[in-house]
C-alpha positions as CSV (number, residue, x, y, z in Angstrom):
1,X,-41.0,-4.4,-18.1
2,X,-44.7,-3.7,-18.1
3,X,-44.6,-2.7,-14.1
4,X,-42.0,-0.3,-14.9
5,X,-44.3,1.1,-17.5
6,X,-47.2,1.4,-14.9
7,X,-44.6,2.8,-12.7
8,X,-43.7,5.5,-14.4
9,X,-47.0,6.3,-15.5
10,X,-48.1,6.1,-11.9
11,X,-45.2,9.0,-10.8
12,X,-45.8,10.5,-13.4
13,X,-49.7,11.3,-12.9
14,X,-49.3,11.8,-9.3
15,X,-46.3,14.1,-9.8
16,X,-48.4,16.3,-11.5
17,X,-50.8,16.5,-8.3
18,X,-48.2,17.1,-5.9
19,X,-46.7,19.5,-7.8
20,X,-49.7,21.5,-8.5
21,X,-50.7,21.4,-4.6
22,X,-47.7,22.7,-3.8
23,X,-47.7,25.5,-6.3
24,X,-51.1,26.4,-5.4
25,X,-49.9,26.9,-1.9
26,X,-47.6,29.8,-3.1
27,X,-49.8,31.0,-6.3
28,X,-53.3,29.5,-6.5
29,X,-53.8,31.1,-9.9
30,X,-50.8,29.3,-11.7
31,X,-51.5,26.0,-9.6
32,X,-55.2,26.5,-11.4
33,X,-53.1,26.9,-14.8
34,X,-51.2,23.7,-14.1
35,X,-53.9,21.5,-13.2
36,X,-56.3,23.2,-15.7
37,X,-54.8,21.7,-18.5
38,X,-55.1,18.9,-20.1
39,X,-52.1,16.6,-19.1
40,X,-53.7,14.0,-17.8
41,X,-55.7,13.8,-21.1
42,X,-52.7,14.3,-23.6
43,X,-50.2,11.9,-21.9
44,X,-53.5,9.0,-21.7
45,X,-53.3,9.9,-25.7
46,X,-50.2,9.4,-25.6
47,X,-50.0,6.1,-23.9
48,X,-53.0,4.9,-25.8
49,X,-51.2,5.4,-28.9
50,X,-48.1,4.0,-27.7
51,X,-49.8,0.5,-26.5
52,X,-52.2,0.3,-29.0
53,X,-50.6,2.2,-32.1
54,X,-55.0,2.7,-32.9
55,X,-55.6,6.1,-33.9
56,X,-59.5,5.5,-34.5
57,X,-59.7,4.2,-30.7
58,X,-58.0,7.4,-29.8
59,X,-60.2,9.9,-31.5
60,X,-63.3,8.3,-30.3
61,X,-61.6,8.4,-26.5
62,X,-61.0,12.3,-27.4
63,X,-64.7,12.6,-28.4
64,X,-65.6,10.9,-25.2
65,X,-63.5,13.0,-23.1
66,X,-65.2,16.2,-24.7
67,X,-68.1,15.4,-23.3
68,X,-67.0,14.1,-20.1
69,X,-65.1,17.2,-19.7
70,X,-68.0,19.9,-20.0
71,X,-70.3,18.0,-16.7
72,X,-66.7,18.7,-14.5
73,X,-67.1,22.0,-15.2
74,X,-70.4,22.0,-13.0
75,X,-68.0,21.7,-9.6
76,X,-66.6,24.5,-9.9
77,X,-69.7,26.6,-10.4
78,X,-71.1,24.9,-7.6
79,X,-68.0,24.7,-4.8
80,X,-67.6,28.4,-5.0
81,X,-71.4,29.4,-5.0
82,X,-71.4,27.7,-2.1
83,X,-68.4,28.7,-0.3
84,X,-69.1,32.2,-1.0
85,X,-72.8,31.6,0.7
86,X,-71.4,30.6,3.9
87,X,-71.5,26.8,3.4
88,X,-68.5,25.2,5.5
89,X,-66.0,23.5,3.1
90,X,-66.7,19.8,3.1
91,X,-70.7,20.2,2.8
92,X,-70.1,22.5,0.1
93,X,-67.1,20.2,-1.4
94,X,-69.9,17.3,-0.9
95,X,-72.7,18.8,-2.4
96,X,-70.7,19.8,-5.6
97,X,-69.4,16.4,-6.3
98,X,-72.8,15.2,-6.3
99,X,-74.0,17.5,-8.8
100,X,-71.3,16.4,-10.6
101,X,-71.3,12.9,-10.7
102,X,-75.3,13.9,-11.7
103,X,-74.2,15.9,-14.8
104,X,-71.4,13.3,-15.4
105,X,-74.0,10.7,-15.4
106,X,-76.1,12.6,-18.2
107,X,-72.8,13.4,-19.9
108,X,-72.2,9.9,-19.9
109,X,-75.5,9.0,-22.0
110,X,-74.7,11.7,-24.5
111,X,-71.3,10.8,-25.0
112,X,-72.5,6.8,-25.6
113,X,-75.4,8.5,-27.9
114,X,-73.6,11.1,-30.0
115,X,-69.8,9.5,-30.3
116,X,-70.1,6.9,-32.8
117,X,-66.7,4.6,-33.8
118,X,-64.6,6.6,-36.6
């Protein structure tokens, strides 16, 4: 039973990629809708609450994503700054991701320093 659950999960997440590459090949601005939101976040909620039935562990997870959340948002400042400069796509794709894992890392500190356990 618990591989089926991991299954579904599993098709589940990955569905949602696949079907937002695919839209985003015909409409990049509503594959950017789909994958903008947060379904990734919402069905983890979901499946947190469902395995654990711990509503504290979920709202500090929500707090955590918060501020996990706001570093992301560094890539795509940086991938189109870059593109838009001339930079060929996987320099520029490489460069952004470091920034971001650097602003993840700070994001990171804060979270562990401002979320405290409900």
């Amino acid at each position: 039973m618990i591989w089926q659950n991991l299954l579904l999960r599993f098709l589940l997440s990955g569905g949602i990629v696949v079907a937002a590459s695919e839209i985003a090949k015909r409409n990049s601005l509503f594959g950017a809708l789909l994958i903008s939101l947060p379904l990734a976040s919402i069905m983890t909620l979901i499946w947190l609450y469902h395995d654990t039935g711990d509503v504290e562990k979920i709202a500090i997870f929500s707090q955590e994503v918060l501020w996990l959340v706001l570093p992301s948002l560094v890539l795509f400042i940086a991938l189109p700054v870059l593109l838009t400069r001339g930079v060929d796509f996987w320099p520029a794709l490489c460069v952004s991701m470091i920034l971001t894992g650097a602003f993840y890392a700070i994001g990171a500190l804060i979270a562990a320093k401002v979320v405290a356990p409900v």
